[in-house]
C-alpha positions in Angstrom: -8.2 -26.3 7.6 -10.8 -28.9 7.1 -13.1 -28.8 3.7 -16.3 -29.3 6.2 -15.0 -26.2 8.9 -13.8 -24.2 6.0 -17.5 -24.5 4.0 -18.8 -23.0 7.5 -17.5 -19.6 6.8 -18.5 -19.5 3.5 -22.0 -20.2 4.8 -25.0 -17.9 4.0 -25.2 -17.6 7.8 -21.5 -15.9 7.9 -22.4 -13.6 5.2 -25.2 -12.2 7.3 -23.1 -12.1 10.4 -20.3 -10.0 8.0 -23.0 -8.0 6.7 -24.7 -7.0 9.7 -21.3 -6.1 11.0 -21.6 -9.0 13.9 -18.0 -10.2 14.8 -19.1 -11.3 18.1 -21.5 -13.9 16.2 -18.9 -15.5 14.2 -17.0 -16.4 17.6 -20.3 -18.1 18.5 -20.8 -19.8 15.6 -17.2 -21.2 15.5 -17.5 -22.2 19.4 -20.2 -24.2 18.7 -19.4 -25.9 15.6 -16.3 -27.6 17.8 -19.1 -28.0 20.4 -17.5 -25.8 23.6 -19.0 -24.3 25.9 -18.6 -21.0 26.5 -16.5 -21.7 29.9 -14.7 -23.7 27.8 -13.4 -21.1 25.1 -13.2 -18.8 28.5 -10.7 -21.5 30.0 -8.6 -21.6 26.7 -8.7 -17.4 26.0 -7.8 -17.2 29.9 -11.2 -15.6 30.9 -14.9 -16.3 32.2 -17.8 -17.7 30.5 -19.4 -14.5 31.2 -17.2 -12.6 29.5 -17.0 -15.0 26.5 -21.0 -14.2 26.5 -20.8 -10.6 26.6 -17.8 -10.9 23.5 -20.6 -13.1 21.8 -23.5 -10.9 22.2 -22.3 -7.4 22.2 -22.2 -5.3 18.5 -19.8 -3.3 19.1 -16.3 -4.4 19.3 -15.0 -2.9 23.2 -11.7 -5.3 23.2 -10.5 -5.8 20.3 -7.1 -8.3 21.0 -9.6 -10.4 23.3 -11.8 -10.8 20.2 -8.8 -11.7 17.7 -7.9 -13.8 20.4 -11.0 -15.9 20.5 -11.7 -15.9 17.1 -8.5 -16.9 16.3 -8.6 -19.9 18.5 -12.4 -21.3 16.7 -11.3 -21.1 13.3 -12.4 -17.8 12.0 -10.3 -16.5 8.8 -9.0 -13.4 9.0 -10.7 -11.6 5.6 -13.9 -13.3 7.3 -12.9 -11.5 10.6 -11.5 -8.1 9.4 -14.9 -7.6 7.2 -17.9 -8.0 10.4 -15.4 -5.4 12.2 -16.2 -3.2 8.9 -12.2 -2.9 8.3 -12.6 -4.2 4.5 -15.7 -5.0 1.8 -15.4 -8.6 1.3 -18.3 -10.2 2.5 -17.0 -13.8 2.3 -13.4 -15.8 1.9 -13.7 -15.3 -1.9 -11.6 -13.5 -4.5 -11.5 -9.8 -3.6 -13.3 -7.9 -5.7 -13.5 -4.0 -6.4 -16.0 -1.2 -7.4 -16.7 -1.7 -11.1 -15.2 0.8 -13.7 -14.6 1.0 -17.1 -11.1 0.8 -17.1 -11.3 -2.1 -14.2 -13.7 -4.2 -16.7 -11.3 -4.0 -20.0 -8.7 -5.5 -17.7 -11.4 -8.2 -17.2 -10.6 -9.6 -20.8 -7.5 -11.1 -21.3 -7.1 -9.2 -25.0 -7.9 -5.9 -23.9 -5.8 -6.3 -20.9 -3.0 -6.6 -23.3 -4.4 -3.6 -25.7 -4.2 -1.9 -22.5 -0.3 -2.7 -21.5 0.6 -2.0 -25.1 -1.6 1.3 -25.2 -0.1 2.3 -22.1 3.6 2.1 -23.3 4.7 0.1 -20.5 8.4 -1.7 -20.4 7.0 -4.2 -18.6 6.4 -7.9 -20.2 2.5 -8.2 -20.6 3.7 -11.8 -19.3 4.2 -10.6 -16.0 1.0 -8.3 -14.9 -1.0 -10.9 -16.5 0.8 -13.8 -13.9 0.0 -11.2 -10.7 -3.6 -11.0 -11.8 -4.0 -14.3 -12.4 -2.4 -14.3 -8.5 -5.0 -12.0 -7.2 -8.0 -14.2 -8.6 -7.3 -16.2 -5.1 -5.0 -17.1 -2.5 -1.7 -17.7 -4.3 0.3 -20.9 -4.0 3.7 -20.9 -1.8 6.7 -21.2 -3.8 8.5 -23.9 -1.8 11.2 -21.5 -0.9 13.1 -21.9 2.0 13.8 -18.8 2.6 12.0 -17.4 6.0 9.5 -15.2 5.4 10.8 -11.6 7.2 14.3 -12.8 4.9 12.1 -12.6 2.0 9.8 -9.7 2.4 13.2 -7.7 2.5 14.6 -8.9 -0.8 11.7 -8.2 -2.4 12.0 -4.7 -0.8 15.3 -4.3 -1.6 14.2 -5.0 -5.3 11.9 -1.9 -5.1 14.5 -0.1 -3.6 16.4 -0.6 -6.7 13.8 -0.1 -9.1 13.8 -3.6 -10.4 10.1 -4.0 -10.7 10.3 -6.2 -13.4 12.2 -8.9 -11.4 9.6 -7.4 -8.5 6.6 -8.6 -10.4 7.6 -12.0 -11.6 8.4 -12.9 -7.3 5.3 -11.5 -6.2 3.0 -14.1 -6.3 4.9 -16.5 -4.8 6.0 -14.3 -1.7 2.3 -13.2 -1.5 2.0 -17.2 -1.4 4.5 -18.4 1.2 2.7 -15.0 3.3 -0.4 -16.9 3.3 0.9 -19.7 4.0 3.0 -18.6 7.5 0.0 -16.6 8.2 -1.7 -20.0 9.2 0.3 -19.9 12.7 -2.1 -17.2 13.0 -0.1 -15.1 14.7 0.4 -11.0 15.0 3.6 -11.1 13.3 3.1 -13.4 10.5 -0.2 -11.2 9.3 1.6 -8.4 10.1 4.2 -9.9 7.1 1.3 -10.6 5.2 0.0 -7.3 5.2 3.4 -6.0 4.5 3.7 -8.4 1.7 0.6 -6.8 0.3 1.7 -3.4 0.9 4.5 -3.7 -1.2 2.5 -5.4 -3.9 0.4 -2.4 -4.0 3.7 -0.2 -4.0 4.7 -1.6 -7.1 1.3 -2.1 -8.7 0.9 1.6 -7.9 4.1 2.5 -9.4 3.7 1.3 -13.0 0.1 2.5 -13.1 -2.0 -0.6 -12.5 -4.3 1.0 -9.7 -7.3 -1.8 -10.3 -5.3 -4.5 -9.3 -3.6 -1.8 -7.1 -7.1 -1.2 -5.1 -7.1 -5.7 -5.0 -3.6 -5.7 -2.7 -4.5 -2.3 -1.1 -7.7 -4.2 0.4 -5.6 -7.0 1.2 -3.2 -5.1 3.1 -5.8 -3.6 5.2 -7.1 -6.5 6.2 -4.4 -8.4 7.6 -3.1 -4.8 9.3 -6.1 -5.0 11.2 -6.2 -8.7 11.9 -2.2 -8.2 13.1 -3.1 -5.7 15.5 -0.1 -3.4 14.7 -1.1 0.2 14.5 2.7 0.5 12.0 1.4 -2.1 9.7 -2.2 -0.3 9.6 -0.8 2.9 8.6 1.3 1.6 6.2 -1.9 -0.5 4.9 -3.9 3.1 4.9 -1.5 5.2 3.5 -0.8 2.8 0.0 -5.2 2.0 0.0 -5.4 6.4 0.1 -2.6 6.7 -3.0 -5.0 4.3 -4.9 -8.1 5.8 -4.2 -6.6 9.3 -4.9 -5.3 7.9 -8.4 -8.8 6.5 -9.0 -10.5 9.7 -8.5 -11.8 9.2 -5.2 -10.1 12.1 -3.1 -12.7 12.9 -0.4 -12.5 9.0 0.5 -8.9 8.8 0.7 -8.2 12.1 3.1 -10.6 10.3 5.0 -8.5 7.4 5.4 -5.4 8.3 5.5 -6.2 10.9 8.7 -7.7 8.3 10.2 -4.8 6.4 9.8 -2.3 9.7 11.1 -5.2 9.8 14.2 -4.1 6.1 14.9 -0.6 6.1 15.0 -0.7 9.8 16.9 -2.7 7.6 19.4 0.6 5.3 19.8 2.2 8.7 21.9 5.0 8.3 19.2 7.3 7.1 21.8 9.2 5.3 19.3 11.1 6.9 16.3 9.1 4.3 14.2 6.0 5.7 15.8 7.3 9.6 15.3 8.1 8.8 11.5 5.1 6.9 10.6 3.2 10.1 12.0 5.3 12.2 10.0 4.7 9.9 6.7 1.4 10.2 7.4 1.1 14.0 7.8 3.3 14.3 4.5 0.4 12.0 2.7 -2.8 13.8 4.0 -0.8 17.0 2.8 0.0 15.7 -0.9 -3.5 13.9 -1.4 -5.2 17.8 0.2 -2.9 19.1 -2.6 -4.3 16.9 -5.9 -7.5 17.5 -4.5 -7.3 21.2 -5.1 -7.3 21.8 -1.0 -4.3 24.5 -0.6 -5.0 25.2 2.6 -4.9 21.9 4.3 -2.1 20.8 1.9 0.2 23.7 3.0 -0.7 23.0 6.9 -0.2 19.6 7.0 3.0 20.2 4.7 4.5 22.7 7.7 3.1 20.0 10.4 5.0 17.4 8.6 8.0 19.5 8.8 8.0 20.1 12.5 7.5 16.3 13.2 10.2 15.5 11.6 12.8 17.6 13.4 13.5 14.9 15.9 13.8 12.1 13.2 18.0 11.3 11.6 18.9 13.1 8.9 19.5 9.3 7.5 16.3 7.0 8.2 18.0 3.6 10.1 18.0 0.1 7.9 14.9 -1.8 8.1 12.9 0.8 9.4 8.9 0.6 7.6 8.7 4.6 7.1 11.9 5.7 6.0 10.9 9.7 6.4 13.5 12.3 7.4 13.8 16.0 7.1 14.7 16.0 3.5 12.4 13.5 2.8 9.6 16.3 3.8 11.0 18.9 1.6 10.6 16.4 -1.3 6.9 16.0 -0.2 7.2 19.6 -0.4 8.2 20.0 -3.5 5.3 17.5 -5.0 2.5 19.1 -2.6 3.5 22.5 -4.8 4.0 20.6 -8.2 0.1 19.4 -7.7 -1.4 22.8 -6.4 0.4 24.2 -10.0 2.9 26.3 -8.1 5.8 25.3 -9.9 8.2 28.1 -8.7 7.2 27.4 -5.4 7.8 23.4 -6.1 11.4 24.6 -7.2 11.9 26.6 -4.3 11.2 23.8 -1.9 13.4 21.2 -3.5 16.3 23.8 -3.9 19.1 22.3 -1.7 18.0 18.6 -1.9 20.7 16.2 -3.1 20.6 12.5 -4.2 23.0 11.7 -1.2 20.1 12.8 1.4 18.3 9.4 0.3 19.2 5.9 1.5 17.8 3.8 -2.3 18.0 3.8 -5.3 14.5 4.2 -5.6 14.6 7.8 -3.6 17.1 9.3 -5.3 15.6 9.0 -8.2 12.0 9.9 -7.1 14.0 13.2 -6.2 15.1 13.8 -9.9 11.8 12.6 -11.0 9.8 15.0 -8.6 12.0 18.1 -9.8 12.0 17.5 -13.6 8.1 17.7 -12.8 8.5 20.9 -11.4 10.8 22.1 -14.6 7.9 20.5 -17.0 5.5 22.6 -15.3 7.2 25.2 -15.1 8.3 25.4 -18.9 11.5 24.6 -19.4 12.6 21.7 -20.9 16.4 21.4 -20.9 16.4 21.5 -16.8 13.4 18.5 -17.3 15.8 16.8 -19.4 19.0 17.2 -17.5 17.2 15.7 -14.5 14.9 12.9 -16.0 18.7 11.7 -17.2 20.4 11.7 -13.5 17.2 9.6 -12.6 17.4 7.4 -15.7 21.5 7.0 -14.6 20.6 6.3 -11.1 17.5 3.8 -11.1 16.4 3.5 -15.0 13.1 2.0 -13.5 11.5 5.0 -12.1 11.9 6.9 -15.8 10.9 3.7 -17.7 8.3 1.9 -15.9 6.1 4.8 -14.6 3.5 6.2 -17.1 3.7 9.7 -15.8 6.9 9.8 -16.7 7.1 8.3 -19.7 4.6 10.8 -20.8 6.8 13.5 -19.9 9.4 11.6 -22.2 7.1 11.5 -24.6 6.2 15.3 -24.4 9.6 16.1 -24.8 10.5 13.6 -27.5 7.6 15.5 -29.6 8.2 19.0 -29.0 11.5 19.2 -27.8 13.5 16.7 -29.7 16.4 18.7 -30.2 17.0 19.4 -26.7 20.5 17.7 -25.2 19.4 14.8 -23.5 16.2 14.3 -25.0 17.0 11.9 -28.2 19.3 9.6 -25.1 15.8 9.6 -23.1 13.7 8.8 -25.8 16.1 5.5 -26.9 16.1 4.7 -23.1 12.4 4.8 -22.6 11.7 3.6 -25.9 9.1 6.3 -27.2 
């Protein structure tokens, strides 16, 4: 893009367009800076001038591929485009920026940052999670790789698969970069990958409890979902932006989102198994965010909905697919959705005749121990917490080291429990 068209949209004119929520505007306003007529956008879009005036004046967005369409074809970015149809909060191609907090701000300052890492007890080289916000303070750079972009995306997901976050972390920012860079074909699939890209950078952020930078990718994610057009990549989008609003205290907003997101992929008729388990990851998701907001009985319905839609998925989700639900996968939800209502009997209960081989990853097996040693914390007894915080240090040592939660748990144990079997091996392992 040309310095001259790309100063346009960071105009005071476009930031008045995105904040009067005016998409239609920035279609005219990109027409007329290459100096078409409307006829002639019509003629490239395949439609009349008179419908290119009524996209231009109207609101309210009534078509929305015909708009991405158009907008795509006069220049307009996609952050610029996704924020006047109100689907994200920047207000201009600029560094994403989110709600100010105290904990947000001391990541601000390069020191602190590092207070924080050490404070938090994190395995993870400060080296690394200072590189992906350094990432995040733009668009990155693409690595020169010539791997293709869906080939990448799926390493880097098999690395969270594996629980190598570490190794995760030090890729990200340059397959965030070589997204970006595909996504100037501007086409469905390659912001579809973008927002996929971002989605599993908030996965990660997410996992070892950096939800301000989390919230960063989480926006990003949403953006380029909408921009794609794919209601699969949206949901996915939704469902990772709702996990960090509900970690940063913001419950109401994130059941809002994420059954808006269940709404829109319900709308799909899930005639596809893809369609039928992102519903069912959804349902799963409104029912654990009802559940740590203290809302039993939504939690509980949504928990038993999520169990009925996922009768007609495999026992084993196939390869590749984006929500990898399945019947047991629902009794693990289970299992938390009673762990955060402080049921821990119940939690037990639910998670009774769940077995690491009912998971296709690393990563999911050893959630499962994870989720039930939860349970046995809760639940007050620490030899059972032990016994299975070691089958998921054996099976993905990531998920026992790298998530603060966790670690706490170690830590708990390590203090008050030292003598327990298991503990001292979990304590070296963890490094507590």
């Amino acid at each position: 893009m040309l310095v001259a068209e790309w100063d346009i949209w960071a105009s005071r004119r476009v930031r008045e367009l995105v904040e009067s929520r005016y998409p239609g505007g920035l279609v005219r306003l990109g027409r007329l800076h290459r100096g078409w007529r409307q006829a002639d956008l019509g003629a490239r879009i395949g439609c009349s001038a008179s419908t290119v005036s009524r996209l231009e004046s109207s609101t309210r967005v009534n078509d929305m591929v015909l708009l991405r369409t158009a907008a795509a074809v006069v220049g307009v970015p996609a952050p610029v485009l996704a924020a006047a149809c109100g689907f994200t909060v920047v207000t201009a191609p600029a560094p994403t920026r989110v709600a100010r907090d105290a904990s947000c701000d001391a990541e601000e300052d390069p020191m602190r940052r590092r207070t924080l890492l050490a404070a938090a007890g994190t395995a993870l080289p400060a080296s690394l999670l200072l590189a992906v916000d350094d990432a995040l303070a733009g668009t990155p750079a693409p690595s020169g790789s010539s791997m293709p972009p869906g080939a990448r995306l799926a390493a880097a997901r098999r690395r969270f698969d594996a629980g190598q976050h570490a190794a995760l972390l030090s890729e990200l920012p340059g397959l965030l970069g070589d997204a970006h860079d595909a996504a100037r074909s501007r086409t469905d699939l390659d912001y579809a990958r973008l927002s996929a890209g971002y989605t599993l950078a908030t996965q990660v952020l997410v996992k070892v409890g950096r939800h301000c930078r989390a919230r960063i990718t989480a926006d990003r994610a949403t953006t380029y979902a909408a921009v794609s057009g794919s209601p699969l990549a949206s949901a996915a989008a939704a469902r990772e932006l709702a996990i960090v609003l509900r970690h940063q205290d913001q419950a109401a907003s994130a059941q809002r989102l994420v059954l808006g997101a269940a709404g829109g992929v319900e709308a799909t008729g899930l005639r596809t198994g893809a369609q039928a388990a992102a519903y069912a990851q959804m349902l799963c998701t409104t029912s654990y965010t009802a559940a740590r907001a203290g809302d039993r009985g939504q939690a509980l319905a949504m928990i038993e909905e999520a169990r009925r839609a996922a009768r007609r998925l495999p026992a084993m989700p196939p390869a590749g697919r984006l929500f990898r639900i399945s019947p047991a996968a629902v009794d693990l939800y289970a299992v938390g959705v009673h762990w955060a209502l402080g049921d821990a009997g119940a939690a037990l209960q639910a998670g009774r005749d769940l077995r690491a081989d009912q998971f296709p990853t690393a990563e999911r097996k050893s959630r499962m121990h994870t989720d039930l040693a939860r349970a046995w914390w809760q639940f007050g007894r620490p030899e059972q917490t032990a016994r299975e915080l070691l089958a998921a240090l054996r099976v993905s040592p990531g998920e026992v080291r790298d998530r603060p939660a966790i670690r706490k748990i170690v830590d708990g144990l390590s203090t008050r429990h030292s003598r327990t079997a298991g503990v001292t091996e979990l304590a070296q392992a963890v490094g507590v």
